[in-house]
N, C-alpha and C positions, 0 to 999 in steps of 0.2 A: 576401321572406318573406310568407306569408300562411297562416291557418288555415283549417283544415277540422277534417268531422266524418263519422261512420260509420268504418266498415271500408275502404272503396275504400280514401284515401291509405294508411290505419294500416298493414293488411299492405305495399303497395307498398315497394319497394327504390329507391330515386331513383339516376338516374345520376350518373356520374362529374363532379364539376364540372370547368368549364374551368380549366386553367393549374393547378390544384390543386396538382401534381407541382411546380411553382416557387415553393409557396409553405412559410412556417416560422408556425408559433403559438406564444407565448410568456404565458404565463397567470399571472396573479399571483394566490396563493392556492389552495389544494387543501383548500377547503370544496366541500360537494356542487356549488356553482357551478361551481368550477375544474375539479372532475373530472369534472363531466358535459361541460362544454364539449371537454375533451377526449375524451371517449366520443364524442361526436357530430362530433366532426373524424376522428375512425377507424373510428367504422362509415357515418356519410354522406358524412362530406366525401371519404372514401377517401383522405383524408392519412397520408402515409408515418409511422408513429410514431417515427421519429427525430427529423422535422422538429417533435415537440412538445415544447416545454418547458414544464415546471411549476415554477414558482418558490414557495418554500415558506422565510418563514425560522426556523418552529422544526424540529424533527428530529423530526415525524412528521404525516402529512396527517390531513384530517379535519376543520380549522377548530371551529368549534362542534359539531360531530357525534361528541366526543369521548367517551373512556371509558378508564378506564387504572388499573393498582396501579401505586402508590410501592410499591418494597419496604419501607420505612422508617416511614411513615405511611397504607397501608392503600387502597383503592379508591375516587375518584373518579368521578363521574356529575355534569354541571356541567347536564345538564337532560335530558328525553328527547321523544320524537317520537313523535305519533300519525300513523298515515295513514289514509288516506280507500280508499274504493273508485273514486272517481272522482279521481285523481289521475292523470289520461291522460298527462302527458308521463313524470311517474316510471315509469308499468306497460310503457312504450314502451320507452323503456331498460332495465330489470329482467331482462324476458321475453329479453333478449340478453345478459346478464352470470351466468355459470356463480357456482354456490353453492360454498363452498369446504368445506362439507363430503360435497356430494356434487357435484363437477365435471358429472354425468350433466343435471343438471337445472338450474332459471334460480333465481337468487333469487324472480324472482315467482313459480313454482310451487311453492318452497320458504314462500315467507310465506302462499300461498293456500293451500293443503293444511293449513297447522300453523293458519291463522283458520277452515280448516271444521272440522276435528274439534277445536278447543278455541275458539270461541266467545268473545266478548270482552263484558263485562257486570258492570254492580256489582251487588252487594248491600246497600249501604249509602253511598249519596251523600255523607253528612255525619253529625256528631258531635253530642253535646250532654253533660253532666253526668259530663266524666270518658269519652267512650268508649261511652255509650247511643244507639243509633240517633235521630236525627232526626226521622224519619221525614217526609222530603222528597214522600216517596211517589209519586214521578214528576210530581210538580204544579209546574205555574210559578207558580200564584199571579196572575195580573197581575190588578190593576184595571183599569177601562176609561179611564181616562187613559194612564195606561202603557201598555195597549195600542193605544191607537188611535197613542200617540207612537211607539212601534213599527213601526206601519203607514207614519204619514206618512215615519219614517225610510229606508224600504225603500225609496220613490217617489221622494224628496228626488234632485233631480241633485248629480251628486259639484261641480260646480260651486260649488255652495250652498253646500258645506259645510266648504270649502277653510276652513282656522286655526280650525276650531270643537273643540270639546270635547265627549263623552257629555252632558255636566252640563248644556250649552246647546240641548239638543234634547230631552230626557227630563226628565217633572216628578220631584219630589222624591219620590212614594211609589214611583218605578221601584226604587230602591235597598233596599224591604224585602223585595220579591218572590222570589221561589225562582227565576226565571229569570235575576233580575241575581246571585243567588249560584252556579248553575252557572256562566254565562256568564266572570264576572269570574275564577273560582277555574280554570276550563277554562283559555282561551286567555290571563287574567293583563293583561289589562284593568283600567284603573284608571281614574274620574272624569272625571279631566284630561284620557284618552289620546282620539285622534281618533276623530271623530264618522264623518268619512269613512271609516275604517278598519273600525269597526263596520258601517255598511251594506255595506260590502265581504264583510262575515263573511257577516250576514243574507243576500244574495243568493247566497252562493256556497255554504251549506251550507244552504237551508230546506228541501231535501230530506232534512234529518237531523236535524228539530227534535223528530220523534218520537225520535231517539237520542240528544239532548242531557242528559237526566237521567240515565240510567243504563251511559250511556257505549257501548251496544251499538253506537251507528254509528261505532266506534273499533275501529282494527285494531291489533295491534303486533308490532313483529318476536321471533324467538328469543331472540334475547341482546342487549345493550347494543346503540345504535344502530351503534358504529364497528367492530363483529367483525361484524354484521350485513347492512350497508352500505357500510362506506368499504373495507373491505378487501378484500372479491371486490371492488369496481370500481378500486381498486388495483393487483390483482392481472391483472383485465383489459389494464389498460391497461399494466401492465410487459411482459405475454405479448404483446401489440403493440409493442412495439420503444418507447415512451415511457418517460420518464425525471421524474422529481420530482428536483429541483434543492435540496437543502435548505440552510440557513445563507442565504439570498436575503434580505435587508431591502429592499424596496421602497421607496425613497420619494419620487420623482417618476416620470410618465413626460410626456416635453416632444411638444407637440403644434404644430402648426403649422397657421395658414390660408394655403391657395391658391385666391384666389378663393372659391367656395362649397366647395371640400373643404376640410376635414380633414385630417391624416394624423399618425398617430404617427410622430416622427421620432430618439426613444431613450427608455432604460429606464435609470433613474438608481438605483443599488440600491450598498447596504453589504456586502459579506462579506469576513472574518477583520477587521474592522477599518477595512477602505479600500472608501473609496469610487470607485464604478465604474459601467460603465457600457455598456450593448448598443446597436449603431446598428440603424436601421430603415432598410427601406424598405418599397415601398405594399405588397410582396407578403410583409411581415413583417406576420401579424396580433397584433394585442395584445387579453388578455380582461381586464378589471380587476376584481377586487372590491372595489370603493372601500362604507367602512364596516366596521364587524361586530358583533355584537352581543355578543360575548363579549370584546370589546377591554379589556385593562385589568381580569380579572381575579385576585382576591385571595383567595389558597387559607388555610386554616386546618384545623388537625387536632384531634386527644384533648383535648389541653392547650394549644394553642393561637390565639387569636385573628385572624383573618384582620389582614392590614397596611396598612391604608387611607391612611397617609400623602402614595404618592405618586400617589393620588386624585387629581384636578382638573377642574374642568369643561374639556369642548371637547380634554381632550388625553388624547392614544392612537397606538398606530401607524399604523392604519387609517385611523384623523382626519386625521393630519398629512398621511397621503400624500394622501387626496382633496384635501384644500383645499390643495395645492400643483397638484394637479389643475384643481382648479374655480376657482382665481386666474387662469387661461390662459384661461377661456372670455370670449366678446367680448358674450354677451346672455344669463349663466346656462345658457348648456345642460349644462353637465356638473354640473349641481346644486348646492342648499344646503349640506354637511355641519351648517353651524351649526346647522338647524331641529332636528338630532337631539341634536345630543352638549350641548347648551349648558348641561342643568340635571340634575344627574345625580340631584338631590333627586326628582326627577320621574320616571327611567328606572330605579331601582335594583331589584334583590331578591334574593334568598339563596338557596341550596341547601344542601341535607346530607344525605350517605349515611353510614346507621348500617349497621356490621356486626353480626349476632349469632347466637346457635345458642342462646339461652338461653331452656328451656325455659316459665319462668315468662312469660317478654315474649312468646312463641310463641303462648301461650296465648290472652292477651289480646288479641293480633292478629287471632287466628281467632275472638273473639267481638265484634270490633269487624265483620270483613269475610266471617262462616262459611264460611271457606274455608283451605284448611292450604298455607302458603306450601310448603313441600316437596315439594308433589306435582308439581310440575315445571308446572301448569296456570295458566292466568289465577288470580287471588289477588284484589287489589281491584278488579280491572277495572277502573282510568284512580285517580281522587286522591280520598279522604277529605276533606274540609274540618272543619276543627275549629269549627262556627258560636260556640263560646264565648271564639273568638279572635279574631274581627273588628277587633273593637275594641282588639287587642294585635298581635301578629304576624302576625294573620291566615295561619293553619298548614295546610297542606295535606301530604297525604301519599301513595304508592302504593307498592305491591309488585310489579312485573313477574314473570313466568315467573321462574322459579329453578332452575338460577343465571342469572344476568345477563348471567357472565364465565365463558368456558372456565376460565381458570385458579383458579375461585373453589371453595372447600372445598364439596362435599355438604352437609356438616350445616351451613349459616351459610344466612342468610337477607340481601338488600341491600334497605334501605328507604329508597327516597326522599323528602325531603321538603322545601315550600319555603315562603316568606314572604314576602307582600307589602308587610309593611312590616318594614320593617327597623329605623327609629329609636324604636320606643316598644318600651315594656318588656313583658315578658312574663306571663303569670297565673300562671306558678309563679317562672319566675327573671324576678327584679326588675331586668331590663336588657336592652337596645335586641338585639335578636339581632347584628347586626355587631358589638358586642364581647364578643360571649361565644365561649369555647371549644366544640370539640368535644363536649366532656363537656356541658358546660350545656347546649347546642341538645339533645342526647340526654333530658337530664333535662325539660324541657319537653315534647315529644314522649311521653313515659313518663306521665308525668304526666295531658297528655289522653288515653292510651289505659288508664288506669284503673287503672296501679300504683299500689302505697300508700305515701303519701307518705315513711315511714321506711325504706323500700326505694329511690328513687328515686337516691339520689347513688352507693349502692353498684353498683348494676346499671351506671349508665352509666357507674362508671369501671373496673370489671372483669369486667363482662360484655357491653362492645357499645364498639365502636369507631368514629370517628364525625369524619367529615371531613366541611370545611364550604367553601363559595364565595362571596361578594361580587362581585355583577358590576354595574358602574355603566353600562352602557348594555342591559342588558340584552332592556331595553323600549324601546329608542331609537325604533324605524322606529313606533313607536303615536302620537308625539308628536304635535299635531296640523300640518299643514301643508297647503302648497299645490302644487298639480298639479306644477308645474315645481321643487319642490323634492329629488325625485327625478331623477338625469339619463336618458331614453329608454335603453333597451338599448344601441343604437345609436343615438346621437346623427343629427338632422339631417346631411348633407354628410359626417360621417364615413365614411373609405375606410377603413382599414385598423384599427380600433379598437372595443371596445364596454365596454359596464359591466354586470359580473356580480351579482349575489344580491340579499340583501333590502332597499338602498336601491338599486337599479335600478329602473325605473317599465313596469311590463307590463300591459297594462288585464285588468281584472276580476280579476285572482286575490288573495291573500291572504297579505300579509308573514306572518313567524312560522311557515313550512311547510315541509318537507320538496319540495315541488314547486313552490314558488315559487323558490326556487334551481336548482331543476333546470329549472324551464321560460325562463328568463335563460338559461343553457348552451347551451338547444337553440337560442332566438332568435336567440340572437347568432350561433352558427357557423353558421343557416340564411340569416340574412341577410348576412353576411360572406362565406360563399364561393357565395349565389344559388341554394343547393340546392332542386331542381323538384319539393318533396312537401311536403305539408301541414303545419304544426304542429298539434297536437290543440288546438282550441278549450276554455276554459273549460268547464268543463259547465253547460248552459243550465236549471237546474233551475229558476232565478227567471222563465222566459217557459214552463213548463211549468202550463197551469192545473191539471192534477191533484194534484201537489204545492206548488201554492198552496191549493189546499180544504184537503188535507191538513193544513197549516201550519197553517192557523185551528181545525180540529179540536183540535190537539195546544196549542196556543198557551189556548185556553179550556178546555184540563182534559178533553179529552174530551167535550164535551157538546155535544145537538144545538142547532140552534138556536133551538129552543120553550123551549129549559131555563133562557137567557142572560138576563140583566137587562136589558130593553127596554123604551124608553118606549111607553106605548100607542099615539104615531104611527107609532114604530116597528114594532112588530107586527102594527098595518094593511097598512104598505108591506111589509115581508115574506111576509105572508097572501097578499096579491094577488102578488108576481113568483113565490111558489110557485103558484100556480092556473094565471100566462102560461106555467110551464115544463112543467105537467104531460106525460107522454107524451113529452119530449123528452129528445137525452143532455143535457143541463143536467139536469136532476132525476136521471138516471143517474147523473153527477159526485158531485152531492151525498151521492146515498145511497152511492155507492161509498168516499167521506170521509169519511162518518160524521156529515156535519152535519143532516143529514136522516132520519129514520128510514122 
């Protein structure tokens, strides 16, 4: 396996791999990892769809990319997905998986078309006093401590930063600045979480730090991620002759050393009860998705409180089976599980989707976000942060296109919302959000968008319906860690085996993604069956100098560099390397950035 970049490989069709026809794939999990690995075994590897299996043990695919009505308790949304425009290996796949409501054309020209004529964009970043704009007003705010910590961070080798935390590279005023409250409310970043992980972001998105406030460099699909996504590539791969196996409990698969290889040698799995068991051999491949991020959640509705009980650190399904996994390796290579699951005090946070059609909350919505959730268009353009709640639940919110859900009423409105901390109590209801109901998360919400307060208990228990999640890993893969505590796609000497999704270790891209899962998928099946075409390399925006000016534009507020707070040696030395660049494209850059006028 190896990457590339341009057009050559991208269009190219790669041959037929060898022996291909003798071999069977056997995938545990049918999150976008699973099912991409399998997309990529059927349209590259040219594997027979029979010979795929997908092992699944609840009764429907999707893993974390879920979306679903209980008839009984009302509509679920357990988180959702932004995408990027440079998301090369998801656009690669896309542009080949027919839409299912119009078979004619690709999802990707289906999600492109609905992002050029409706545009993605907030009008209001954040909250204040009840539901008053902010007004963040696209400003990061940094000092020049914070930003220079920023800089050093960007540069810092991942080496350096291996078991470190945010908090141990960034001084103490980073945390007041309008860039640590996008940042952390965005992608759900917390103090503790790794420092490695963050320069991961910074390099991989600073092509997008002019879209970081107001959400415009965020795409989103039509409906909920799983009618959007999981289902035309579902629907792909059943039209290919593969099969999703459901009722599968996974929870070993025994590996064996021969010499320097490798080889998975069976598949140890539960179904109706008993336990059982598939044999291998080398031309049996195995895709694992060892972890998850949604392992071990705890659902709660209207009236009732999610079940935390059988909570526990370090245990889940996902868990168990890696480290039955990674007890077999002879020097760590199939990874830590421990480094993530161990402290769930540290990986936890909440969701809640409120349903409603009630006029009066409609109201208030539209003068929090000026935009009419009904019109079928962008509405907050990405999440509201409630900045009066930092120091409580810390509440964020958003309204996607409407509906959400084919099956969901016209006149209802689905609004998401979520909490980074979960154990302290909140500014209107006086308790920790994981043990409040439906109803109470509603009533808080209500509250900071500017109902009054003797309104606020009636509305959310007979005007808005309101189911809630508890997910205690849900920020696992943030924790801070070291290189090898991720296992390689493909492990070192392994033949017949790899590890799929967001604790698998792929250099440069970004746990927490829609294409970090899929780009695992592609890895694994390209290096597993030796397919002779490129992987699409990360997008190199961090060795591009124009979108480095860029960054430092956007990062100091817009302003040239005459404008910045410079010591007087400072403004010598800049006097002078502007006079050595005059006439050159250097000073071209500059002014083309904006840091120059």
């Amino acid at each position: 396996m190896y990457y590339s970049s341009g057009n050559y490989e991208s269009f190219a069709h790669p041959e037929k791999p060898k022996d291909v026809d003798k071999k069977s794939a056997y995938i545990i999990g049918t999150g976008l990892a699973g099912l991409s690995a399998a997309f990529y075994l059927v349209r590259d590897g040219k594997m027979k769809g029979e010979h795929i299996h997908l092992l699944e043990k609840l009764d429907l695919a999707g893993g974390s990319c879920d979306g679903r009505k209980d008839i009984t308790k009302g509509f679920y949304m357990r988180g959702g997905r932004e995408m990027d425009n440079h998301f090369e290996v998801m656009w690669d796949m896309f542009r080949d998986v027919p839409s299912i409501e119009n078979p004619d054309v690709s999802v990707l020209d289906e999600y492109y078309w609905l992002n050029k004529h409706d545009p993605n964009y907030s009008l209001c970043r954040a909250t204040v006093n009840r539901g008053e704009d902010a007004h963040t007003d696209k400003k990061f705010n940094l000092d020049r401590e914070s930003a220079l910590a920023l800089s050093q961070l960007f540069i810092t080798s991942e080496k350096e930063l291996e078991g470190k935390k945010i908090s141990d590279v960034l001084p103490e005023s980073f945390w007041k600045t309008n860039f640590w409250l996008y940042w952390q409310t965005m992608f759900a970043f917390q103090r503790w979480s790794s420092a490695l992980e963050m320069k991961r972001y910074l390099c991989r998105y600073v092509h997008h730090i002019d879209g970081l406030p107001d959400f415009s460099a965020l795409r989103f699909t039509k409906y909920n991620q799983y009618e959007s996504m999981i289902l035309p590539l579902v629907k792909y791969l059943e039209n290919h002759g593969v099969k999703i196996e459901y009722g599968m409990d996974v929870k070993n698969v025994i590996i064996e050393n021969h010499g320097h290889k490798k080889v998975a040698k069976q598949i140890v799995y539960i179904k109706d009860d008993m336990e059982q068991t598939i044999d291998l051999i080398e031309d049996d491949l195995v895709f694992i998705t060892n972890g998850c991020c949604t392992d071990t959640s705890c659902y709660g509705d209207q009236n009732t409180a999610p079940d935390l009980s059988k909570v526990k650190n370090g245990y889940g399904e996902s868990w168990d089976m890696w480290k039955n996994i990674a007890q077999q390796a002879t020097h760590g290579e199939f990874g830590n599980p421990d480094a993530f699951c161990s402290d769930i005090e540290a990986t936890n946070w909440m969701s809640a989707t409120v349903e409603t059609s009630n006029e009066e909350i409609i109201r208030h919505i539209i003068h929090v976000c000026k935009r009419d959730p009904r019109k079928g268009k962008v509405t907050t353009g990405g999440i509201v942060t409630v900045k009066d709640s930092t120091d409580n639940w810390y509440l964020s919110w958003t309204i996607n296109r409407q509906p959400q859900f084919k099956s969901q009423n016209k006149d209802t409105v689905l609004v998401w919302l979520y909490a980074l901390n979960t154990n302290t109590e909140g500014n209107y209801v006086k308790k920790p959000m994981r043990e409040c109901s439906g109803v109470e998360v509603c009533a808080e919400w209500l509250y900071h968008i500017g109902i009054d307060e003797d309104k606020i208990y009636d509305l959310a228990v007979k005007s808005c319906n309101t189911t809630t999640c508890f997910m205690p890993y849900i920020n696992a893969f943030f924790q801070p860690r070291k290189y090898d505590d991720r296992p390689k796609v493909v492990p070192d000497g392994a033949v017949n085996f790899a590890f799929l999704g967001q604790f698998a270790e792929t250099p440069r891209d970004t746990i927490f993604t829609t294409e970090y899962s899929i780009r695992t998928g592609m890895e694994s099946v390209y290096t597993l069956l030796d397919i002779d075409r490129g992987v699409p390399e990360v997008w190199g925006s961090k060795y591009d100098v124009r979108e480095l000016l860029r960054a430092c534009y956007y990062a100091i507020d817009k302003k040239p560099l005459e404008e910045i707070d410079l010591s007087l040696k400072e403004r010598l030395m800049l006097s002078t390397v502007l006079k050595k660049i005059e006439g050159t494209d250097l000073e071209i850059l500059l002014k083309e950035s904006g840091l120059i006028e």
